[in-house]
Structure formats: structure tokens, C-alpha cells
HTML snippet that shows the backbone in 3Dmol.js (N, CA, C, O; Angstrom):
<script src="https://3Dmol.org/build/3Dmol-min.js"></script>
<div id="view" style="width:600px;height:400px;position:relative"></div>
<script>
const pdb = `
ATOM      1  N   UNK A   1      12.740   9.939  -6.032  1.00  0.00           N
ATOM      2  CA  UNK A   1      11.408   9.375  -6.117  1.00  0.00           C
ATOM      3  C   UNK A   1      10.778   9.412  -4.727  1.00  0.00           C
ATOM      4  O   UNK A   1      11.295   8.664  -3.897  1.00  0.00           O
ATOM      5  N   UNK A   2       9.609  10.262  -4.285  1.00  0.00           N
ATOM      6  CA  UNK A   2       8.635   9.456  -3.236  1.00  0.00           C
ATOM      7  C   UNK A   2       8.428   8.816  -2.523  1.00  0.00           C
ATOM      8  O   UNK A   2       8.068   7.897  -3.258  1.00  0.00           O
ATOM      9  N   UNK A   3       8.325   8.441  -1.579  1.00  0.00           N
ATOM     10  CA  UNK A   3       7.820   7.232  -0.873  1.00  0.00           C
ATOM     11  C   UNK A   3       7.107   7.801   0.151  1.00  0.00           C
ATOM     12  O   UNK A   3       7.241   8.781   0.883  1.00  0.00           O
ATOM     13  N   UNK A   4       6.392   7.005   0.017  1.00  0.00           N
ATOM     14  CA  UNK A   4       4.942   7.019   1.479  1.00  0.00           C
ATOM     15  C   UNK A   4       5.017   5.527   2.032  1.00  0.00           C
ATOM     16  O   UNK A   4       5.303   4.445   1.518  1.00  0.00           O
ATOM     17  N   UNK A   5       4.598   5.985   3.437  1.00  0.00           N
ATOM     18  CA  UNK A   5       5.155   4.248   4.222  1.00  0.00           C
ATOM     19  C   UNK A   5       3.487   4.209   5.043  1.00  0.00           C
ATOM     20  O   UNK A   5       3.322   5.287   5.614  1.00  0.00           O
ATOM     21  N   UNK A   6       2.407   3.375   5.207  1.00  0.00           N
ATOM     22  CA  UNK A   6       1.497   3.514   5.785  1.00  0.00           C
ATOM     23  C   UNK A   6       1.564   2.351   6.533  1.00  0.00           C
ATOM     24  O   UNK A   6       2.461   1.522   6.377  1.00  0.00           O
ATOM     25  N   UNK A   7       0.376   2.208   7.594  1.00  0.00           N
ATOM     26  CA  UNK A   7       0.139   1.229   8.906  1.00  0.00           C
ATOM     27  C   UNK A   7      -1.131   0.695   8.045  1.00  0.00           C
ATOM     28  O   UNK A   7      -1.928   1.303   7.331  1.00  0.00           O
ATOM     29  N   UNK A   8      -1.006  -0.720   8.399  1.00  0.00           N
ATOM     30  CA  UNK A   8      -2.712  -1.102   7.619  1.00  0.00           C
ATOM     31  C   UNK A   8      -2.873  -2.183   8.955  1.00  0.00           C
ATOM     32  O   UNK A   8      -1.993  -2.335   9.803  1.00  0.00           O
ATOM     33  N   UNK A   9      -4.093  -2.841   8.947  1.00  0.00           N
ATOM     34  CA  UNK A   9      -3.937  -4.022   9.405  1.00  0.00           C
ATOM     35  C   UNK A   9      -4.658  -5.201   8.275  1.00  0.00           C
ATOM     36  O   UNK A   9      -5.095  -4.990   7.143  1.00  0.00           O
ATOM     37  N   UNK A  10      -4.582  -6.646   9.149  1.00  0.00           N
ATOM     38  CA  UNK A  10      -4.938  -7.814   8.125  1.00  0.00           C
ATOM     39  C   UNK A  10      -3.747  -8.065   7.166  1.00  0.00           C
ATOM     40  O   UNK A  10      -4.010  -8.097   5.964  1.00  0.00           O
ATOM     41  N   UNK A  11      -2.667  -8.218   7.504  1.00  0.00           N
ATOM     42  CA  UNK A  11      -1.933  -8.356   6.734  1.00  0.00           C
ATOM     43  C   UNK A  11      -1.073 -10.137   7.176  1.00  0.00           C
ATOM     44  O   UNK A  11       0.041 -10.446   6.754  1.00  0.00           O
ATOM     45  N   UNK A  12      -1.718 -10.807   7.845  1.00  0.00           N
ATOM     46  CA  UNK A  12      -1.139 -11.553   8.614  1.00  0.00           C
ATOM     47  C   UNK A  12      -1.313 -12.941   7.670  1.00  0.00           C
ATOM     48  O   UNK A  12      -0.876 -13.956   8.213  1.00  0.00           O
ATOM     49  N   UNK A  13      -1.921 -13.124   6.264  1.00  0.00           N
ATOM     50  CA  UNK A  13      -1.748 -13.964   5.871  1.00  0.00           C
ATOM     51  C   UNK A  13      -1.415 -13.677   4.322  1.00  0.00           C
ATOM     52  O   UNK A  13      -1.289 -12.529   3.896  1.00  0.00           O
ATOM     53  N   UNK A  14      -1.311 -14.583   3.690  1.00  0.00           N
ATOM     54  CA  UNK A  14      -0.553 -14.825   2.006  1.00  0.00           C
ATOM     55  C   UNK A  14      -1.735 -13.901   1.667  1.00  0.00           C
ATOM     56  O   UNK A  14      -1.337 -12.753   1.470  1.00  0.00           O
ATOM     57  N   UNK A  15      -2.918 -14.029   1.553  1.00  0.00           N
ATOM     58  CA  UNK A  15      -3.605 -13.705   0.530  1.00  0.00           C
ATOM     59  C   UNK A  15      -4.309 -12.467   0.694  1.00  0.00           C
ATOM     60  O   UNK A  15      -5.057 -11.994  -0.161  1.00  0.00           O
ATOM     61  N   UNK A  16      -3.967 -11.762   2.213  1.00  0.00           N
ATOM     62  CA  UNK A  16      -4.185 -10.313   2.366  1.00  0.00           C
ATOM     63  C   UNK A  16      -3.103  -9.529   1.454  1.00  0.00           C
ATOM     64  O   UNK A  16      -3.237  -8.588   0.673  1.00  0.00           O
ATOM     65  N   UNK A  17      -2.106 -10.197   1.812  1.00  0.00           N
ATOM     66  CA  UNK A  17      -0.857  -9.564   1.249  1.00  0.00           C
ATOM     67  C   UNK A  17      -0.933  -9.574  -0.213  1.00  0.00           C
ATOM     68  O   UNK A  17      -0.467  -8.625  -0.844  1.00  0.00           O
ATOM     69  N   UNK A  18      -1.560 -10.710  -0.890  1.00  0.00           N
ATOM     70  CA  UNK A  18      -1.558 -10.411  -2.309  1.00  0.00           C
ATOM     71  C   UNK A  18      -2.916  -9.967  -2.272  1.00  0.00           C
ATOM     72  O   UNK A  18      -3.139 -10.578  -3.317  1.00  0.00           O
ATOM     73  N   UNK A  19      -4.091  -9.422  -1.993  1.00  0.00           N
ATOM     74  CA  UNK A  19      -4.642  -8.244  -2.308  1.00  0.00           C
ATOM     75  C   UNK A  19      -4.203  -6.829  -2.167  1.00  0.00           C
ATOM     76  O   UNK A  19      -4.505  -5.954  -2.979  1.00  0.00           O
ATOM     77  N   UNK A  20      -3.446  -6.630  -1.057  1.00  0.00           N
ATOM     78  CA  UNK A  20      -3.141  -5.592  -0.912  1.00  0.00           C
ATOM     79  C   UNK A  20      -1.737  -4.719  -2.137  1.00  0.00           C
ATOM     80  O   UNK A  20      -1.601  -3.553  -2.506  1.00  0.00           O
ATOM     81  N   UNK A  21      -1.005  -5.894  -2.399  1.00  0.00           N
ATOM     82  CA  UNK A  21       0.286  -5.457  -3.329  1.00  0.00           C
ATOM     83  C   UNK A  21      -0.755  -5.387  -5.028  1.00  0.00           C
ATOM     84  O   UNK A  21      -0.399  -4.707  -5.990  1.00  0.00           O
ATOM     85  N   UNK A  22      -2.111  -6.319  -4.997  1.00  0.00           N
ATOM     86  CA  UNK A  22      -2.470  -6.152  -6.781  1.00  0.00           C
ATOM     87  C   UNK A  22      -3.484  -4.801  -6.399  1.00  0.00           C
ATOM     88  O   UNK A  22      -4.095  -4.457  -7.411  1.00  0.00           O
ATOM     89  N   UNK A  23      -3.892  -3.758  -4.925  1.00  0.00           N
ATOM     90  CA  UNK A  23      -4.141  -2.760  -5.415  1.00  0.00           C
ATOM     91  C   UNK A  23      -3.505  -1.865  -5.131  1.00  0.00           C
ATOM     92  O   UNK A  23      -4.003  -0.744  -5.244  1.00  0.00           O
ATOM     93  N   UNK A  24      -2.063  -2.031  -4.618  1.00  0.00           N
ATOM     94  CA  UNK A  24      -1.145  -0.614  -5.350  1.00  0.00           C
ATOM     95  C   UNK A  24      -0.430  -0.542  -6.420  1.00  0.00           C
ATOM     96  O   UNK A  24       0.132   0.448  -6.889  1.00  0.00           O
ATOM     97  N   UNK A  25      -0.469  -2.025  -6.951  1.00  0.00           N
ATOM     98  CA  UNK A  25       0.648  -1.891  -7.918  1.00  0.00           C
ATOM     99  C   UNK A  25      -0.072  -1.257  -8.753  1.00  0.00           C
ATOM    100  O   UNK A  25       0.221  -0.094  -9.028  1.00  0.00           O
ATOM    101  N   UNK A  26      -1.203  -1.906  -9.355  1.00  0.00           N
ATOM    102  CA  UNK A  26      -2.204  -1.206 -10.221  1.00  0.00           C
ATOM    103  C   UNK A  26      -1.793   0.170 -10.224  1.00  0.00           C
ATOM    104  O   UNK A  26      -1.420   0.478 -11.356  1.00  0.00           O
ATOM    105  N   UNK A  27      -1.721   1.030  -9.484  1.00  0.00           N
ATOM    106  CA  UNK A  27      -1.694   2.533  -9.689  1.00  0.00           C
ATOM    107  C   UNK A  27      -0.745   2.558 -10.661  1.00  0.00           C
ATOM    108  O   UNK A  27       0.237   1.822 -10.761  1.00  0.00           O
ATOM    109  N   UNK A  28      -1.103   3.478 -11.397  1.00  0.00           N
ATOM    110  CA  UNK A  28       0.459   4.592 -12.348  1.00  0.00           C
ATOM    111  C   UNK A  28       1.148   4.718 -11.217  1.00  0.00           C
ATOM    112  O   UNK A  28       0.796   4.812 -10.041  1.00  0.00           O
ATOM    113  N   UNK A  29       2.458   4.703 -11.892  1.00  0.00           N
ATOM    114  CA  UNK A  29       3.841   5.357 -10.936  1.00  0.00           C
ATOM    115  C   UNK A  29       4.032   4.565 -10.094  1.00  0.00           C
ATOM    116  O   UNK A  29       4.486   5.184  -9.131  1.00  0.00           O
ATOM    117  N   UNK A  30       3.933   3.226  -9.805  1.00  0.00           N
ATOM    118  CA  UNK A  30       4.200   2.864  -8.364  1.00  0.00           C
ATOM    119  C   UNK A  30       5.947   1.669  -9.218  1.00  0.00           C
ATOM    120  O   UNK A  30       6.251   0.781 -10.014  1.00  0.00           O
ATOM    121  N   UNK A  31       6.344   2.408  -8.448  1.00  0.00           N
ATOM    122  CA  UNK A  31       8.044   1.556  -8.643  1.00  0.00           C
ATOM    123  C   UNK A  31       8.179   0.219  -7.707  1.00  0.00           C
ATOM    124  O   UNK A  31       8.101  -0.944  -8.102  1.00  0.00           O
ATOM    125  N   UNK A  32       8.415   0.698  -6.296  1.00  0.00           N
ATOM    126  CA  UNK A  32       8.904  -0.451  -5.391  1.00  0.00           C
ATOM    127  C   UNK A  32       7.766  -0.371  -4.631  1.00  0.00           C
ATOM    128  O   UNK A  32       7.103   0.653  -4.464  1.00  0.00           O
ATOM    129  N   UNK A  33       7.394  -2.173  -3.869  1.00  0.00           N
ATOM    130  CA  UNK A  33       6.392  -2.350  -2.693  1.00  0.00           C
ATOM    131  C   UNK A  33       6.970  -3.043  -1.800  1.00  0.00           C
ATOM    132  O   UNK A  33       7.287  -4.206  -2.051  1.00  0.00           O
ATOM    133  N   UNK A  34       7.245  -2.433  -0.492  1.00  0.00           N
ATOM    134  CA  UNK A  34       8.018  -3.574   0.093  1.00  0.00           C
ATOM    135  C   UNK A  34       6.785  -3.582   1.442  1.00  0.00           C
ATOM    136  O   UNK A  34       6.304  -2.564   1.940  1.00  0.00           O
ATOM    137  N   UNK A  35       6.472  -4.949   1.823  1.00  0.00           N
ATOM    138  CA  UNK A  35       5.342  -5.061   2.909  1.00  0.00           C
ATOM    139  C   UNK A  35       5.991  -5.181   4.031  1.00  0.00           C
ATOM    140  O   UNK A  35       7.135  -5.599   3.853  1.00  0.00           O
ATOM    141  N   UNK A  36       5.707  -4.974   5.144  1.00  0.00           N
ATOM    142  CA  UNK A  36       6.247  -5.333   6.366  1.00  0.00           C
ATOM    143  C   UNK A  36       5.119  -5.810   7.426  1.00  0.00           C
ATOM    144  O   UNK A  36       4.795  -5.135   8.403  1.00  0.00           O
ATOM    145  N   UNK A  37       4.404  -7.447   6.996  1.00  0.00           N
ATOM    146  CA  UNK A  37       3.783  -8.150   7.685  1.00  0.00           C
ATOM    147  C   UNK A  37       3.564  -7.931   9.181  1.00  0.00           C
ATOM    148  O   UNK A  37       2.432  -7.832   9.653  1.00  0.00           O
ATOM    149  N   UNK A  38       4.833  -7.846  10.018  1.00  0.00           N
ATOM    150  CA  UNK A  38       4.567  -8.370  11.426  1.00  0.00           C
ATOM    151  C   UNK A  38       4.637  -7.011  11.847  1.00  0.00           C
ATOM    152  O   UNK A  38       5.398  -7.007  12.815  1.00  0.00           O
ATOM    153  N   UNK A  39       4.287  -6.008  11.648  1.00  0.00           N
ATOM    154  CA  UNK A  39       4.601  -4.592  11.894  1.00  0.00           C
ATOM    155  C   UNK A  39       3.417  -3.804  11.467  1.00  0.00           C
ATOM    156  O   UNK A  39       3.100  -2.828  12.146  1.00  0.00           O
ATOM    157  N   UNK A  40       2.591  -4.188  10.200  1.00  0.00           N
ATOM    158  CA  UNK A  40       2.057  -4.059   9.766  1.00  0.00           C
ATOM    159  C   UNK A  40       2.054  -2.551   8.755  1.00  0.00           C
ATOM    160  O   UNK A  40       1.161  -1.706   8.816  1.00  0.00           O
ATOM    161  N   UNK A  41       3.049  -2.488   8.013  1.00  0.00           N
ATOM    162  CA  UNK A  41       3.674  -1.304   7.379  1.00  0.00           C
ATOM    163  C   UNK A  41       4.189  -1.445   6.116  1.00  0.00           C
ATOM    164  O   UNK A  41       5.226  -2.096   5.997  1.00  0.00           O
ATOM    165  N   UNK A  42       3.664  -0.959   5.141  1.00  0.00           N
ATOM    166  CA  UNK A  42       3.960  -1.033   3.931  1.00  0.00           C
ATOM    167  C   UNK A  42       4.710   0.254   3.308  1.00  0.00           C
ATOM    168  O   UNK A  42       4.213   1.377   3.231  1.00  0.00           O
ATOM    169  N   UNK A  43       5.793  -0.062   2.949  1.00  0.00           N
ATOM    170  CA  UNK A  43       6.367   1.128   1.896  1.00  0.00           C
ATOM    171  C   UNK A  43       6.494   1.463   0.859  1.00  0.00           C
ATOM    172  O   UNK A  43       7.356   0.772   0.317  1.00  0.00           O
ATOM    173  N   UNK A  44       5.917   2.510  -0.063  1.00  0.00           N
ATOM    174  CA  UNK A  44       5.658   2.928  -1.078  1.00  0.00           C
ATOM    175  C   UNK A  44       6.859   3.355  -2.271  1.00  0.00           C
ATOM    176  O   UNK A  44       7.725   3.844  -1.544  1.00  0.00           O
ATOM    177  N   UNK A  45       7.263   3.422  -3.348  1.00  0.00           N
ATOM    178  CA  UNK A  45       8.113   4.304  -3.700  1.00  0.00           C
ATOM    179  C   UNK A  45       7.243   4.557  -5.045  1.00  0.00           C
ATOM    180  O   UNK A  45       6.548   3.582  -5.333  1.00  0.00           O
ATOM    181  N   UNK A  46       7.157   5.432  -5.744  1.00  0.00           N
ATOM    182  CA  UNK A  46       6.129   6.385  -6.320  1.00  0.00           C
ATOM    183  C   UNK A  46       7.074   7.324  -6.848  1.00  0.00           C
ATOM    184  O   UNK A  46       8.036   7.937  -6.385  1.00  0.00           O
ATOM    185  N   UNK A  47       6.115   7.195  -8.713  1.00  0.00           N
ATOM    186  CA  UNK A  47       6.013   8.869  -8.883  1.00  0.00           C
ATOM    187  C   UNK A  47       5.568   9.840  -8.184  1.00  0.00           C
ATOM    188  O   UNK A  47       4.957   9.680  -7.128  1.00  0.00           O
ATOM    189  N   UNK A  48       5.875  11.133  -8.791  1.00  0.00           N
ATOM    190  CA  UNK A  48       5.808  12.588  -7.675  1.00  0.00           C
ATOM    191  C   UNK A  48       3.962  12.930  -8.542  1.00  0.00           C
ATOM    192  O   UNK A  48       3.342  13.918  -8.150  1.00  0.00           O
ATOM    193  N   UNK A  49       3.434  12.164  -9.469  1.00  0.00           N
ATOM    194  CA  UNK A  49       1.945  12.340  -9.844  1.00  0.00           C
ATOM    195  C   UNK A  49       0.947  11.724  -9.258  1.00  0.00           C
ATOM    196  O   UNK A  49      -0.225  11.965  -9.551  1.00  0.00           O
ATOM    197  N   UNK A  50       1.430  10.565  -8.057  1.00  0.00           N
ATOM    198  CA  UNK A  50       0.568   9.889  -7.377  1.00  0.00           C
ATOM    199  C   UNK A  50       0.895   9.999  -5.802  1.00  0.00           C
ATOM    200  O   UNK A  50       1.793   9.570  -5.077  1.00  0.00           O
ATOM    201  N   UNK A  51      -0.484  10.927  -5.585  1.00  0.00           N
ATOM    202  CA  UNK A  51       0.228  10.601  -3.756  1.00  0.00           C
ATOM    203  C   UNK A  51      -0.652   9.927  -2.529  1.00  0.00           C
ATOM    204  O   UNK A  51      -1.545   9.085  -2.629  1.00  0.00           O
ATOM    205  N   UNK A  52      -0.169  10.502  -1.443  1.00  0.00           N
ATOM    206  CA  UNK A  52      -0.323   9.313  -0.564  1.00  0.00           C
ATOM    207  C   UNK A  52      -1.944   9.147  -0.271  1.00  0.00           C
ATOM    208  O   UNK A  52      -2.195   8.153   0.412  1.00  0.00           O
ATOM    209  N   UNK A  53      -2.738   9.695  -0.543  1.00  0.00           N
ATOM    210  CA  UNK A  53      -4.304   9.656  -0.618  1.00  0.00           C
ATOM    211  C   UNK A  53      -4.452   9.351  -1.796  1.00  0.00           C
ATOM    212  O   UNK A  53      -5.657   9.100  -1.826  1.00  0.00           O
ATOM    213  N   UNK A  54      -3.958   9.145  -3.102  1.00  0.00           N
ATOM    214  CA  UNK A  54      -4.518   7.994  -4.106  1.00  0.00           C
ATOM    215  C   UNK A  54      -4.269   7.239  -3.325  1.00  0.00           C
ATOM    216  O   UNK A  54      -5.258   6.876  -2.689  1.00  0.00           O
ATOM    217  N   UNK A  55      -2.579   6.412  -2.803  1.00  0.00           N
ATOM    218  CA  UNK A  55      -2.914   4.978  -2.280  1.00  0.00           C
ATOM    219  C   UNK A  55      -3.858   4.911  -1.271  1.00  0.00           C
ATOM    220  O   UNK A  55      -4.491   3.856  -1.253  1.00  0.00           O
ATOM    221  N   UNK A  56      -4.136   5.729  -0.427  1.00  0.00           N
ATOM    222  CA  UNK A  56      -5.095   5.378   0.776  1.00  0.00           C
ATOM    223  C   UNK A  56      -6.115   5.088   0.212  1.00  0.00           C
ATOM    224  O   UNK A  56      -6.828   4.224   0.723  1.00  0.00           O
ATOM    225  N   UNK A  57      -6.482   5.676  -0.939  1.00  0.00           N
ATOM    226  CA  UNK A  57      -7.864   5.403  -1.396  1.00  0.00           C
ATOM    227  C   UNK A  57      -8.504   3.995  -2.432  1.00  0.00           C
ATOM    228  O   UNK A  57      -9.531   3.350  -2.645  1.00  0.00           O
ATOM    229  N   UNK A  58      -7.020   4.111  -2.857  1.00  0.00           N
ATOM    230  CA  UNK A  58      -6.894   2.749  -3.406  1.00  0.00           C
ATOM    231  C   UNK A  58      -6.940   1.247  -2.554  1.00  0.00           C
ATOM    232  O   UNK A  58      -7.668   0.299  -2.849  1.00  0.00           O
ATOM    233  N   UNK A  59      -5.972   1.300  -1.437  1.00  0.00           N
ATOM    234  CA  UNK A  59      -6.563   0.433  -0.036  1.00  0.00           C
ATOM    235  C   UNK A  59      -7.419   0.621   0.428  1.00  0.00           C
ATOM    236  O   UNK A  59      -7.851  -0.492   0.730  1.00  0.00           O
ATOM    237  N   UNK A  60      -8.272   1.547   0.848  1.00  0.00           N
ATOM    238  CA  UNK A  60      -9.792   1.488   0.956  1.00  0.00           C
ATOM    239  C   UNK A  60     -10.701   0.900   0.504  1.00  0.00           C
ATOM    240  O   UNK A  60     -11.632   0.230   0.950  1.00  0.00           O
ATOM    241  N   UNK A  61     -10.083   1.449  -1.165  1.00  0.00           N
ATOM    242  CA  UNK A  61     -11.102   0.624  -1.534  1.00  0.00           C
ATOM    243  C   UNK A  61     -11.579  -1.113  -1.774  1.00  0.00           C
ATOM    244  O   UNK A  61     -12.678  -1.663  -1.851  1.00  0.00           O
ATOM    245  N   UNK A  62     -10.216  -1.594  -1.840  1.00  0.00           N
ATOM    246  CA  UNK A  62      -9.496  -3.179  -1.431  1.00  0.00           C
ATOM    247  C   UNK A  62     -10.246  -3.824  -0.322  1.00  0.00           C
ATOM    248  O   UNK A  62     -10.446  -5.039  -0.291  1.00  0.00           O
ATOM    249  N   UNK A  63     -10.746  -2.814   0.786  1.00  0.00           N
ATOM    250  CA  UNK A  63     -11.547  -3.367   1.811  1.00  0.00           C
ATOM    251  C   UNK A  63     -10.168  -2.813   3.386  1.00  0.00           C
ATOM    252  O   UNK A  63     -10.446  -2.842   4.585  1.00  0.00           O
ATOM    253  N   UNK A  64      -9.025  -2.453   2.874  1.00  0.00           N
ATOM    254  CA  UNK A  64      -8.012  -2.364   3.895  1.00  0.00           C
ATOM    255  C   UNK A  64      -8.660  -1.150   4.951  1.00  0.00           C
ATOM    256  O   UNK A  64      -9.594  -0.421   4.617  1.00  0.00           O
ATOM    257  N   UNK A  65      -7.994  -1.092   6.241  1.00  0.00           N
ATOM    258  CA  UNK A  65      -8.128   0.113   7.687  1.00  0.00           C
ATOM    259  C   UNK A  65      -6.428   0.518   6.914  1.00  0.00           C
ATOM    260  O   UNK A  65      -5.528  -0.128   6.379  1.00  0.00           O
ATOM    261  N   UNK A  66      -6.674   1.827   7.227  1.00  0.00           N
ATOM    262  CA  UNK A  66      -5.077   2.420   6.997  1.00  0.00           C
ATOM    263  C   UNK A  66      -4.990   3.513   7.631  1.00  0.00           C
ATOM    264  O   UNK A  66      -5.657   4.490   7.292  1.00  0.00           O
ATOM    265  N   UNK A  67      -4.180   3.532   8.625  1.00  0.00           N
ATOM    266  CA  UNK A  67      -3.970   4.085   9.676  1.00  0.00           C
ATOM    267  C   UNK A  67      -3.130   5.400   9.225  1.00  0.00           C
ATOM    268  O   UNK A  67      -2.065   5.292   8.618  1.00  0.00           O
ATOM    269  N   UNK A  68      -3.760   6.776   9.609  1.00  0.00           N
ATOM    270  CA  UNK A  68      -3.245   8.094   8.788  1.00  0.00           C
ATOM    271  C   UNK A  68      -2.311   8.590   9.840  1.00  0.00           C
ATOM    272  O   UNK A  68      -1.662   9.619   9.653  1.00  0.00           O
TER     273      UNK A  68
END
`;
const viewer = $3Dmol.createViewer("view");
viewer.addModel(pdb, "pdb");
viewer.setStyle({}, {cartoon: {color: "spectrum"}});
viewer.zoomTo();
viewer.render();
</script>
């Protein structure tokens, strides 16, 4: 399976973090989300039908910066 790992920022409180996990999960294919708060790095694990510019675009559109 996939994985894409991206840099975001704003992740420094509860409720960034739960916007950011209800718009990837949403996608088709998304298996595992693991966040990494103080680092600011989230890792993806994904079907091979969704890739790493759906999620970018999907955090975009959330309001997230995601660092390419």
C-alpha cells in the first residue's frame, strides 16, 4: 500500500488536528493517518487510486499550507 508523508502547518491544537484527519479520511482509499503534531508531518497510507495531489488538494481545500 502507498504512503505519502506531507509537512503542513497549524497543527498545534485539538481542533486543527481534527479538521485536518475529517479531510483525509473522507477520501476513498485512505487506510492509516498517523499525525505528527510537533514536527508538523502527517503520514498517509492509501490506495494506489488516490495520490499525493488528491490529498494536497483535499488539505487545501480544509484551509491547510502543505509544504511540497
Amino acid at each position: 500500500m502507498p504512503s505519502t508523508t506531507l509537512v503542513t502547518q497549524g497543527l498545534d491544537d485539538a481542533e486543527h488536528r481534527r479538521l485536518l484527519l475529517n479531510a483525509v479520511q473522507d477520501l476513498p482509499g485512505i487506510d492509516h493517518v498517523v499525525v505528527d503534531a510537533e514536527h508538523g508531518e502527517i503520514n498517509i497510507e492509501h490506495g494506489r487510486l488516490l495520490s499525493a495531489e488528491d490529498i494536497v488538494q483535499a488539505l487545501r481545500e480544509a484551509g491547510f499550507i502543505v509544504d511540497e
